[in-house]
DSSP file (Angstrom, degrees, kcal/mol; ACC not computed):
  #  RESIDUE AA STRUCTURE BP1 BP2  ACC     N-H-->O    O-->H-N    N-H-->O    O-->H-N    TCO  KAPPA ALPHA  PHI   PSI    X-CA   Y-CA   Z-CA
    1    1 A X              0   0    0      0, 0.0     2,-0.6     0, 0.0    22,-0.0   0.000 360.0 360.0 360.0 155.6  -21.9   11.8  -18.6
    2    2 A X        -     0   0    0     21,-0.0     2,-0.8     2,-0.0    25,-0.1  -0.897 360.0-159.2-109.6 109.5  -24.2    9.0  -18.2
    3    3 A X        -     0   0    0     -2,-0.6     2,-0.1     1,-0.1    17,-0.1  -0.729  35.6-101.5-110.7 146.6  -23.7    6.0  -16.7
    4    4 A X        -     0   0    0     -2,-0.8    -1,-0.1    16,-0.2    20,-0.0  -0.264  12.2-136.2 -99.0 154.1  -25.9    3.5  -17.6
    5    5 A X        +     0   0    0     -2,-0.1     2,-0.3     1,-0.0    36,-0.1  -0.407  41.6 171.2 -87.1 142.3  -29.3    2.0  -15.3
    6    6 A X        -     0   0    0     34,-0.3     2,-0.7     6,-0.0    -1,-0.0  -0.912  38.0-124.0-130.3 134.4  -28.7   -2.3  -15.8
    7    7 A X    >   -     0   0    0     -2,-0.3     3,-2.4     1,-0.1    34,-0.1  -0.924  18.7-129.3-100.7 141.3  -30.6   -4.3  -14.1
    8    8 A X  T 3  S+     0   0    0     -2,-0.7    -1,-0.1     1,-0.3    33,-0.0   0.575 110.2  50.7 -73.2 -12.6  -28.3   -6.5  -12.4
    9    9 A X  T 3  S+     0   0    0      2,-0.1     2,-0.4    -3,-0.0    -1,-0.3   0.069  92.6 109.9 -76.8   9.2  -29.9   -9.9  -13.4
   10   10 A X    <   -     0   0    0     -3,-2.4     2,-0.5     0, 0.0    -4,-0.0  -0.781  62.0-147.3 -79.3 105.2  -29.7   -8.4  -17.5
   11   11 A X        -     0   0    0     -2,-0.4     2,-0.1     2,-0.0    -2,-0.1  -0.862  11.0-128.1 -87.3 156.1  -27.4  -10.1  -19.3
   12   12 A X        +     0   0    0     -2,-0.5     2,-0.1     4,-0.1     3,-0.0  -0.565  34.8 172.0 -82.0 137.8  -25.6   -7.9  -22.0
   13   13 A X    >   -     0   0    0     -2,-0.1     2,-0.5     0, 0.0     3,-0.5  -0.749  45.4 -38.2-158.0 110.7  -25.6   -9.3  -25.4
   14   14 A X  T 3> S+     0   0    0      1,-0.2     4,-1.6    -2,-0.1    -2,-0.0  -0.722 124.9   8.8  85.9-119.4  -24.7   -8.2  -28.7
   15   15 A X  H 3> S+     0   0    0     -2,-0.5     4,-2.4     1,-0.2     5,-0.5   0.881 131.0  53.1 -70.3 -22.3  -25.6   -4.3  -29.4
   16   16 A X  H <> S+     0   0    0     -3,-0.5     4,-2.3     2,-0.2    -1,-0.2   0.996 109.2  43.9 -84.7 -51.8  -26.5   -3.6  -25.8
   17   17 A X  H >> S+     0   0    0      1,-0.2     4,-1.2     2,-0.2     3,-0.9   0.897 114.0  54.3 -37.7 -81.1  -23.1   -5.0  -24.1
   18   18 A X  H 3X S+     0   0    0     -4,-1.6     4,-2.6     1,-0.3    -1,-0.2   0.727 116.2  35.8 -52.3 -30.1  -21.2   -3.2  -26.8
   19   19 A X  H 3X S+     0   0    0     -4,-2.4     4,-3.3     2,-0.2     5,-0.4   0.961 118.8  47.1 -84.9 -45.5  -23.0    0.3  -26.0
   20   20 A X  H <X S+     0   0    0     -4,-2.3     4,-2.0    -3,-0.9    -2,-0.2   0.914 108.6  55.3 -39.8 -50.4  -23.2   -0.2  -22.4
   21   21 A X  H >X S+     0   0    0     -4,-1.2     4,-1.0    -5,-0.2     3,-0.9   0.987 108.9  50.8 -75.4 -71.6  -19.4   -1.2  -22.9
   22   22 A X  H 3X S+     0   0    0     -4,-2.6     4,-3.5     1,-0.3    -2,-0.2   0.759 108.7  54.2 -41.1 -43.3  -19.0    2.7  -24.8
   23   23 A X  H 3X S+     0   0    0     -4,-3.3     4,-2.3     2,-0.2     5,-0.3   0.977 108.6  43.3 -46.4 -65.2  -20.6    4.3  -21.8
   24   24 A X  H XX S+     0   0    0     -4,-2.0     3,-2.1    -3,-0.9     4,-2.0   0.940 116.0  50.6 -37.1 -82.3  -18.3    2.9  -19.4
   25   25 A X  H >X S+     0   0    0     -4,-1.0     4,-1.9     1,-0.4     3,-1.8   0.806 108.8  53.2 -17.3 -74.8  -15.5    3.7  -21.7
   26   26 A X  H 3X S+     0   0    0     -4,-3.5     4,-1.7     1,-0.3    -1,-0.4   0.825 113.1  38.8 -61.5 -26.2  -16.6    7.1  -22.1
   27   27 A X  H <<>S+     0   0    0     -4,-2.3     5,-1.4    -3,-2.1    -1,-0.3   0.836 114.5  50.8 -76.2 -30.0  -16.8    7.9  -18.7
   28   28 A X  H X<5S+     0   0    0     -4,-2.0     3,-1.2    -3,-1.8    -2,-0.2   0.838 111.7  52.2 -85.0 -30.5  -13.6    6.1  -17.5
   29   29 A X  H 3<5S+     0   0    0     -4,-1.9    -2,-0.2     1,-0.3    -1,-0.2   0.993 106.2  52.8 -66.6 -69.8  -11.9    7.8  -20.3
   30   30 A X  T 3<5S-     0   0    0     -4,-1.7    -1,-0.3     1,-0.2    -2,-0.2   0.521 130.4 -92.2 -28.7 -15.1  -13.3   11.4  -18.9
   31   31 A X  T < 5S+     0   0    0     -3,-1.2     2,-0.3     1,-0.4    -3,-0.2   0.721  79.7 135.6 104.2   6.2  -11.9   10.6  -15.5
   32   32 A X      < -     0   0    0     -5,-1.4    -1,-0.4     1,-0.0     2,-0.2  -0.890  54.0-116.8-102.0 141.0  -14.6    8.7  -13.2
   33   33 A X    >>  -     0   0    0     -2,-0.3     4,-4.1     1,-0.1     3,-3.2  -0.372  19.2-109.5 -69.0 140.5  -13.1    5.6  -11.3
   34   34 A X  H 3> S+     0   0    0      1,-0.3     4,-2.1     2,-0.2     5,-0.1   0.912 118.1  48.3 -42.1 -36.8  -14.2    2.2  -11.7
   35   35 A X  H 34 S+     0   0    0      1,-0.2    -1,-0.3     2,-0.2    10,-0.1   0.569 102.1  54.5-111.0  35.6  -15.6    1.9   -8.9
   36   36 A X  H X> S+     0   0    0     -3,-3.2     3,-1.0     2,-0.1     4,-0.9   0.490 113.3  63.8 -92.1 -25.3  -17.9    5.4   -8.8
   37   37 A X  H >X S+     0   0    0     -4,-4.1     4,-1.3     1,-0.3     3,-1.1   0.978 100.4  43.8 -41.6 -56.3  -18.8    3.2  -12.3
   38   38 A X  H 3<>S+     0   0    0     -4,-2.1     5,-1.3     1,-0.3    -1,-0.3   0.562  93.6  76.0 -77.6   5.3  -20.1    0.3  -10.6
   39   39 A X  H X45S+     0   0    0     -3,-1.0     3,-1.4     3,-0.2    -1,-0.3   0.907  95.9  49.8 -84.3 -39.7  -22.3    1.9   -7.9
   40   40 A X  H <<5S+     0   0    0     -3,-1.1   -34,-0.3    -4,-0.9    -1,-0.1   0.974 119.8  28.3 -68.1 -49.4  -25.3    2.9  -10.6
   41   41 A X  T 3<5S-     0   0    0     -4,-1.3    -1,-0.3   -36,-0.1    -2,-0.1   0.034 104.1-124.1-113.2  64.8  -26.0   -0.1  -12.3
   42   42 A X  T < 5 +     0   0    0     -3,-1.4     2,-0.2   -35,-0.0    -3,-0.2   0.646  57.2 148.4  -0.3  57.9  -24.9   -2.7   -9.4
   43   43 A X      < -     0   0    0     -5,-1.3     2,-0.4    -6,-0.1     3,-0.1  -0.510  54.0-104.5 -99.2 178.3  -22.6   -4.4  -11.4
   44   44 A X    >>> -     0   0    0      1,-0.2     4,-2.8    -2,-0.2     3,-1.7  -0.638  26.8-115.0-150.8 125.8  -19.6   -5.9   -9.8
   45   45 A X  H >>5S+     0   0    0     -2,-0.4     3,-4.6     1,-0.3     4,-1.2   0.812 117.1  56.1 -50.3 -72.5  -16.0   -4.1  -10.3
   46   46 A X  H 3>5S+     0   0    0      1,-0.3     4,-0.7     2,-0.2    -1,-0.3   0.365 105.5  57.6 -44.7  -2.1  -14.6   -7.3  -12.4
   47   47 A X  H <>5S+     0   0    0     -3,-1.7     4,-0.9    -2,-1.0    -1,-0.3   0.454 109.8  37.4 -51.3 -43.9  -17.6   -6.7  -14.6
   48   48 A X  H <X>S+     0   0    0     -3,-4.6     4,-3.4    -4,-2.8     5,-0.5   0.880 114.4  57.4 -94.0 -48.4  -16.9   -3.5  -15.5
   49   49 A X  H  X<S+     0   0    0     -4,-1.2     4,-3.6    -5,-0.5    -3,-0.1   0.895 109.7  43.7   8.7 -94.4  -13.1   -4.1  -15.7
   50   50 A X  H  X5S+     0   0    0     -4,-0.7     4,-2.5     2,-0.2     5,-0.2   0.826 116.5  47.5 -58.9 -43.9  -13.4   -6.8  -18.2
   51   51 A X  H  X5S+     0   0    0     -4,-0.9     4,-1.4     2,-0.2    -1,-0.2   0.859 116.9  45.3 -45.5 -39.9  -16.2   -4.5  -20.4
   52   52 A X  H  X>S+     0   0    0     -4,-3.4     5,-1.4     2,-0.2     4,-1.0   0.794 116.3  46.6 -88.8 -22.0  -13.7   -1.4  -20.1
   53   53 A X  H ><<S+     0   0    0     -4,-3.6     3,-1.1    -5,-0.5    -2,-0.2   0.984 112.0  50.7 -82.8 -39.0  -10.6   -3.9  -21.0
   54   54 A X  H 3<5S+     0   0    0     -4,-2.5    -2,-0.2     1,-0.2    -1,-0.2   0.868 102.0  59.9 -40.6 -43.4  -12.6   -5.2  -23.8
   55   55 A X  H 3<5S-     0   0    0     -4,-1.4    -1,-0.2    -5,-0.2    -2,-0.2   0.715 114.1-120.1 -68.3 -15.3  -13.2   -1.7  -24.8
   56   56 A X  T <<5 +     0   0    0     -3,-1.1    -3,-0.2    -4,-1.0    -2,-0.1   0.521  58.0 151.3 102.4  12.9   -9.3   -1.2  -25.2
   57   57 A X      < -     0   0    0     -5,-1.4     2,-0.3     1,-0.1    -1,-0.2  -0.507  50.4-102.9 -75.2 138.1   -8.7    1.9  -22.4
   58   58 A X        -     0   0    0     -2,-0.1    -1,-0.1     1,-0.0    -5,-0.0  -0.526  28.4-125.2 -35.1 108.5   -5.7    2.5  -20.5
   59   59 A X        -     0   0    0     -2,-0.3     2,-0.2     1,-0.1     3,-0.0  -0.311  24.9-132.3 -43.1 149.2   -5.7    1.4  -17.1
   60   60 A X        -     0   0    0      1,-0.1     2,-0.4     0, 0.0     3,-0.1  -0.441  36.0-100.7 -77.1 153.9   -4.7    4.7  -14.4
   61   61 A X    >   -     0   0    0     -2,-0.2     3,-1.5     1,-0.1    -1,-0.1  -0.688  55.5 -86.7 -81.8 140.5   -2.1    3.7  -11.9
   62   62 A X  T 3  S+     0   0    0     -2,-0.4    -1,-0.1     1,-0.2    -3,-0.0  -0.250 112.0  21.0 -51.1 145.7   -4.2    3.0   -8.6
   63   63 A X  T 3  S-     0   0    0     -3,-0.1    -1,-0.2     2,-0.0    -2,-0.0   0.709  88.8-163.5  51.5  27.4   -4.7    6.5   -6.5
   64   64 A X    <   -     0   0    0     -3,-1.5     2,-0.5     2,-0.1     3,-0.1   0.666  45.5 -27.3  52.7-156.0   -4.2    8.6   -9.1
   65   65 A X  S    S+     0   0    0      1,-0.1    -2,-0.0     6,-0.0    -1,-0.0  -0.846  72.5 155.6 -85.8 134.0   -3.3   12.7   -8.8
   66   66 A X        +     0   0    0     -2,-0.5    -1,-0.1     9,-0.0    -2,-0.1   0.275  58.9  56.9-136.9   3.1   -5.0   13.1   -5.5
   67   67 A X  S    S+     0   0    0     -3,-0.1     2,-0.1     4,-0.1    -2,-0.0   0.749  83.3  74.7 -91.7 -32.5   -3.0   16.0   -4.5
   68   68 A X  S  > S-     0   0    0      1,-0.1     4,-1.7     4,-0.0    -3,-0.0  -0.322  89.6-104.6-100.7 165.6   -3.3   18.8   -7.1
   69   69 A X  H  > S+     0   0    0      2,-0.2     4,-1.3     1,-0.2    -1,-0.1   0.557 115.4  58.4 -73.4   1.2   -6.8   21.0   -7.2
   70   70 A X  H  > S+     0   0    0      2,-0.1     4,-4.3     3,-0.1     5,-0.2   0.863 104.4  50.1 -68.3 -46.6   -8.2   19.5  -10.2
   71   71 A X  H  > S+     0   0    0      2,-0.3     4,-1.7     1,-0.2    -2,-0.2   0.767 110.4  45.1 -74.8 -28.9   -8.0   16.5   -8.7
   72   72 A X  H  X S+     0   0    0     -4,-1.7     4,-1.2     2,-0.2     3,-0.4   0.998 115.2  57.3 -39.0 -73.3  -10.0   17.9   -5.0
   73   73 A X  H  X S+     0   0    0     -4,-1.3     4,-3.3     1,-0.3     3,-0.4   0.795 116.6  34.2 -51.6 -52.2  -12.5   19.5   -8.1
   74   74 A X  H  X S+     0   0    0     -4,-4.3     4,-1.4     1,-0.3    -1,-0.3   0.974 114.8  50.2 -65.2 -57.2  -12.9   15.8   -9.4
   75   75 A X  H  X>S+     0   0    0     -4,-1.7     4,-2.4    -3,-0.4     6,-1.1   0.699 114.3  45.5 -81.1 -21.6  -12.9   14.0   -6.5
   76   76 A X  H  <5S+     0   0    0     -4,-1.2     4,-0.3    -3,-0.4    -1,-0.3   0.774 114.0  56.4 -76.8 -36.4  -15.9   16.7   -4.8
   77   77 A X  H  <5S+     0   0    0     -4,-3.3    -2,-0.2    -5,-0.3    -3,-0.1   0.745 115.2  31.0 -78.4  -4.6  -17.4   16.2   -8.1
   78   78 A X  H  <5S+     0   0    0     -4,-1.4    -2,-0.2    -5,-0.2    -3,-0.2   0.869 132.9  30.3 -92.4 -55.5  -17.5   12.3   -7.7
   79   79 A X  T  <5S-     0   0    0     -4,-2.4    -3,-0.2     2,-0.2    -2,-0.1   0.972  91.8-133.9-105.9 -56.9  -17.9   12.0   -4.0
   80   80 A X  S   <S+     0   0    0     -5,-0.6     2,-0.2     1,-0.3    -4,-0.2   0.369  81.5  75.1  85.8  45.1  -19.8   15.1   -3.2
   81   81 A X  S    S-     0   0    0     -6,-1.1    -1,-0.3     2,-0.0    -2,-0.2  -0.710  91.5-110.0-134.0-145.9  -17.6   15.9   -0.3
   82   82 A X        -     0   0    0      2,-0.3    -6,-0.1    -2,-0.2     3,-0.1  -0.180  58.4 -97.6-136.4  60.1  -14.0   17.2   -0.2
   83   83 A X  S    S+     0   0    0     -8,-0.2     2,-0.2     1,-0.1    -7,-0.0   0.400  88.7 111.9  43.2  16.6  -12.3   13.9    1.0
   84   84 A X              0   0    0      1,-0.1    -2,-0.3     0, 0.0    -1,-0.1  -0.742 360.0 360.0-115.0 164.8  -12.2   14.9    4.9
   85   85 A X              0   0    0     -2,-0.2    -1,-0.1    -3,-0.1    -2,-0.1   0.552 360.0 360.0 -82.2 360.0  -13.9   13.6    7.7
């Protein structure tokens, strides 16, 4: 997936929020957290929020699966560690 480069002083308007908004969407749908979202195009978690609630998705319950080994496999694939110190 791609999430996509904004410069954080852009505003989105018209066609470009609403694709920018489908990116988000797609990604948060696929399983990346809001806030590995907000880290590329330094947007502000309540910014992407309100674009992925505009976009209609199901919220995740906070902290997720963290337990099973998909959820290590994601979370290595997100973080690029394996959550230990």
């Amino acid at each position: 997936m791609h999430t996509p480069v904004i410069d954080p002083k852009e505003r989105l308007l018209g066609g470009r929020r609403i694709s920018v908004r489908g990116n988000f969407k797609r990604e948060y749908d696929s399983g990346t957290p809001i806030r590995v979202l907000v880290e590329k195009p330094g947007r502000s978690y309540e910014f992407v929020h309100k674009l992925l609630e505009k976009a209609g998705v199901t919220f995740r319950g906070r902290g997720g699966d963290t337990r099973s080994p998909e959820a290590r496999k994601r979370r290595t694939a997100w973080t690029g560690t394996h959550g230990t110190k």
